[in-house]
C-alpha positions as CSV (number, residue, x, y, z in Angstrom):
1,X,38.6,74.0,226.9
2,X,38.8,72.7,223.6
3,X,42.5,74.0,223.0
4,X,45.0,72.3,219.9
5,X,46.9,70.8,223.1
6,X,44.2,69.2,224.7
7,X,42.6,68.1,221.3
8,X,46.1,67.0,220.4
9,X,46.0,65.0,224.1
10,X,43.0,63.1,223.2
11,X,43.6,62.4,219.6
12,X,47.0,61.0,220.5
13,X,45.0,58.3,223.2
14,X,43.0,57.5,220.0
15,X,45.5,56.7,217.6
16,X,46.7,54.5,220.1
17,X,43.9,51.9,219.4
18,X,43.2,52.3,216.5
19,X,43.8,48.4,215.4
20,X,40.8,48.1,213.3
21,X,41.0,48.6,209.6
22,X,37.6,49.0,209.5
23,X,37.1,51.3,212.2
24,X,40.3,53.1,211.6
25,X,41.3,56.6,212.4
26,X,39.6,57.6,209.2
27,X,36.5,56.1,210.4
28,X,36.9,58.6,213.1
29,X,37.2,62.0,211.9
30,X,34.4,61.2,209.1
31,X,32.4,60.7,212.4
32,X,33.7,63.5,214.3
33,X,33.2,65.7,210.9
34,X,29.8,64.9,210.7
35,X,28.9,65.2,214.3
36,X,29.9,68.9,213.6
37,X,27.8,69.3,210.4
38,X,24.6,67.9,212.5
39,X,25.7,69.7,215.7
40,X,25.5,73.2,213.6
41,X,22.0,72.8,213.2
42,X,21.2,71.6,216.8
43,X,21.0,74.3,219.7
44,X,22.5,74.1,223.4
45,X,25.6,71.4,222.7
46,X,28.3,71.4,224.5
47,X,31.1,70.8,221.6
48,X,33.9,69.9,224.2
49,X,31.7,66.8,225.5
50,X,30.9,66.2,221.5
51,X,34.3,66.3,220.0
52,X,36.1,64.6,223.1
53,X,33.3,61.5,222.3
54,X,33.3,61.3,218.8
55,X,37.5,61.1,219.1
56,X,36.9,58.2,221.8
57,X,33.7,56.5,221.0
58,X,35.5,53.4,219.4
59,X,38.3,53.0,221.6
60,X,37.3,49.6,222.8
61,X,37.1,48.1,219.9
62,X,40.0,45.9,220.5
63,X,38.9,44.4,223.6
64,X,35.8,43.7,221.6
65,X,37.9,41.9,218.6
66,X,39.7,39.9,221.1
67,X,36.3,38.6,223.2
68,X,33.6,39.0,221.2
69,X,31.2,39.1,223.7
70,X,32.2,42.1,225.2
71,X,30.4,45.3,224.2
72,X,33.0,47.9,222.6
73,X,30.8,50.6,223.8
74,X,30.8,49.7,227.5
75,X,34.5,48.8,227.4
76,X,35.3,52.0,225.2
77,X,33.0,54.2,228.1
78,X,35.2,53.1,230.8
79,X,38.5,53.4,229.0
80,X,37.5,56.9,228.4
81,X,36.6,58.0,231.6
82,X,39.6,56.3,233.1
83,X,41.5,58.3,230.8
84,X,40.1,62.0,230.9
85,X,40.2,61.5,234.8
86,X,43.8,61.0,235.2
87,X,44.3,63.6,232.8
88,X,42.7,66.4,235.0
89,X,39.2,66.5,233.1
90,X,36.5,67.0,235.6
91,X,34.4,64.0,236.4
92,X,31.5,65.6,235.3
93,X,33.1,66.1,231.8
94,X,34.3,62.4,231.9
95,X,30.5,61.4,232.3
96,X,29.3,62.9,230.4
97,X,31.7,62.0,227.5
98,X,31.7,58.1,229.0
99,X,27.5,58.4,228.4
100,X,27.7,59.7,225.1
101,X,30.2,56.5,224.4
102,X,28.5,54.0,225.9
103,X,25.2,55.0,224.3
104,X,26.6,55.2,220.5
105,X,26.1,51.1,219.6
106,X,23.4,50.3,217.3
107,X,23.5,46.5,218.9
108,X,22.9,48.2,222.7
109,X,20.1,48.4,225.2
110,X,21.2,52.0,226.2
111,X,20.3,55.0,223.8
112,X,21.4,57.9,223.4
113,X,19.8,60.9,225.6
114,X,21.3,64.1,225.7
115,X,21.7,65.9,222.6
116,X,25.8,65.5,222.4
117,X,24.8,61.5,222.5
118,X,22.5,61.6,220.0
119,X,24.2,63.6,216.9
120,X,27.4,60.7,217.9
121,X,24.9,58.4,217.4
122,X,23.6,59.9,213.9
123,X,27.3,60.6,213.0
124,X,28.4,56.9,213.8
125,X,25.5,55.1,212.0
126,X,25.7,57.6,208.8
127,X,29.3,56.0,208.6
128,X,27.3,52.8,207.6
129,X,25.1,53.9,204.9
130,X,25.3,54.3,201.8
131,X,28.3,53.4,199.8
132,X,30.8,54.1,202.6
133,X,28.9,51.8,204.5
134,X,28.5,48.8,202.2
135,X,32.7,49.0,202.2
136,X,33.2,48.9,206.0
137,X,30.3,46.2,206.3
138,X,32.1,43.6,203.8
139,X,35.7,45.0,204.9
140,X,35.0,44.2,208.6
141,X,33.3,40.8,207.8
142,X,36.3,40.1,206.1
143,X,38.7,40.7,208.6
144,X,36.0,38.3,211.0
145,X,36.4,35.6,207.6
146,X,32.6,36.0,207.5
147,X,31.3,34.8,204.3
148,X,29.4,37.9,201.5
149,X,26.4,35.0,201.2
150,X,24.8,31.8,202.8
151,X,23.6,29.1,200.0
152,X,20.6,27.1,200.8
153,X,20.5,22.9,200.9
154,X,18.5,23.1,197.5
155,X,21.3,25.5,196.4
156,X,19.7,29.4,196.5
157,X,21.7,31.8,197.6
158,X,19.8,33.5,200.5
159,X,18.8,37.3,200.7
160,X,20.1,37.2,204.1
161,X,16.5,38.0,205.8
162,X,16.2,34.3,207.3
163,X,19.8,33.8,208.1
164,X,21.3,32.9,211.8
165,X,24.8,33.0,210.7
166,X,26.8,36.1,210.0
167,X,27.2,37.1,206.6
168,X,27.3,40.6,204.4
169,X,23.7,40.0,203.0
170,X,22.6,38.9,206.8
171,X,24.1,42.3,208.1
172,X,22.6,44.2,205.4
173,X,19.3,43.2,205.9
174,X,19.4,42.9,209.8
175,X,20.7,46.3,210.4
176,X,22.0,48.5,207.1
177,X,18.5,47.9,205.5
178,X,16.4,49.5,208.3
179,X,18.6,52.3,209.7
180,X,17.9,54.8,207.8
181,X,14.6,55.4,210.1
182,X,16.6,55.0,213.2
183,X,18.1,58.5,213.2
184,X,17.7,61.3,216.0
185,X,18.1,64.4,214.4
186,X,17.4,66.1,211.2
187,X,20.1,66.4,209.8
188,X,21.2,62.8,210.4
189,X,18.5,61.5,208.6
190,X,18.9,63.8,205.9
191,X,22.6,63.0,205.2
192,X,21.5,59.1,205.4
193,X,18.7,59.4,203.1
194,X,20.6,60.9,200.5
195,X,23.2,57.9,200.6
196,X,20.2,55.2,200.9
197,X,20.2,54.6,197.1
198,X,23.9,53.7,196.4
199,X,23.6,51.2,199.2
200,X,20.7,49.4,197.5
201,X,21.5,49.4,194.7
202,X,24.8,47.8,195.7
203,X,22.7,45.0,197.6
204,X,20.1,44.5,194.7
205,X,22.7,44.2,191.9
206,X,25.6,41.7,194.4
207,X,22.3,39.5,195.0
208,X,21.3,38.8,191.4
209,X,24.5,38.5,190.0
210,X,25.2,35.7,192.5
211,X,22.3,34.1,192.5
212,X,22.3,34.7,188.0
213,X,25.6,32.4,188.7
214,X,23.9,30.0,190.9
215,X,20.9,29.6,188.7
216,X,22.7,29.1,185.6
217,X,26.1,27.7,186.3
218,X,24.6,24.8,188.1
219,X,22.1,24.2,185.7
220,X,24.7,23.8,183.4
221,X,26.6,21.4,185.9
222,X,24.1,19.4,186.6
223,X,23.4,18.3,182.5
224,X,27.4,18.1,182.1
225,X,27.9,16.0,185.2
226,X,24.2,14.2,184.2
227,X,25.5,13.5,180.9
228,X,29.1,12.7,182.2
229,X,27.2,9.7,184.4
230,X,25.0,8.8,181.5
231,X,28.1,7.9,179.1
232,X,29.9,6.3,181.9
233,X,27.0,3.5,182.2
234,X,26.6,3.0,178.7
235,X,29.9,1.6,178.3
């Protein structure tokens, strides 16, 4: 079924909400292409239901942008059904593609359960580790004007562990820390794994050299501005 015309049909629908620099069309085929290196190693998956999901799976991201408490995934699920069924896809197909969609978000109470679900799921999430990942994190908190770093009251600059508000150290250690165990296939894990170091040592090194800045610059500060005060009231 999987023809140049009907990929062409559902790549074109794509490209048409693509809005999100950070989950731009780029974003998409690095999923798509590795949902197709996991898929090779995986038995019984249907590859029309796969491709047609990866190609969709971020399609409500706008709506998403625009009211934040939507759920791209659910809004993304029922723009893609909506969309294969009035192109003559069978509603069976249009599920199944909708499920795989609506099961892909890492922030979600549904998971993934057949096997086409599950390698979008891997693909996806191994688009946030590693070096790749670190980009798209601080890119997209960027276009949200989400700071890199919270600073304590006594003036540390926090790891991110404890933090409530957004931030690129809160994101990294509330969900791009601990995904590399949260992979459903082999190969998933794999490809994450071997892209686990460059993200930490990304986080590690951004961390002291702001908090080096912290610690010393307002040491520094604090004696100039001390000894600033200091001359002012002896004269």
């Amino acid at each position: 079924m999987m023809d140049r015309t009907t990929y062409e049909l559902i790549e074109n629908y794509m490209l048409s909400w693509m809005k999100d620099s950070a989950h731009d069309k780029d974003h998409i085929y690095r999923v798509l292409y590795n949902a197709l290196d996991i898929a090779s190693g995986e038995e019984m998956v249907d590859y029309d239901v796969l491709v047609c999901a990866c190609l969709l799976h971020d399609i409500g991201r706008q709506e998403q942008f625009e009211d934040p408490g939507l759920c791209h995934a659910e809004e993304g699920a029922k723009k893609a059904f909506n969309f294969l069924a009035a192109n003559g896809f069978s509603e069976e197909f249009a599920r199944k593609v909708s499920s795989c969609i609506r099961a892909h978000r890492y922030r979600s109470d549904s998971r993934p359960e057949s096997i086409e679900a599950k390698i979008l799921y891997d693909a996806d999430k191994i688009d946030v580790t590693g070096a790749v990942g670190i980009a798209r994190t601080i890119f997209y908190g960027g276009q949200l004007s989400e700071p890199l770093y919270t600073v304590s009251p006594d003036g540390v600059v926090s790891d991110g562990s404890e933090d409530k508000e957004p931030s690129f150290f809160q994101e990294y250690k509330y969900k791009l820390e601990g995904l590399y165990t949260k992979f459903y296939t082999a190969r998933g894990t794999q490809i994450a794994s071997e892209r686990r170091d460059a993200a930490v040592s990304f986080y590690e090194s951004m961390l002291k050299e702001v908090r080096d800045s912290y610690s010393t610059g307002s040491r520094i500060f604090k004696d100039l501005i001390d000894g600033q005060s200091e001359g002012q009231s002896n004269m």
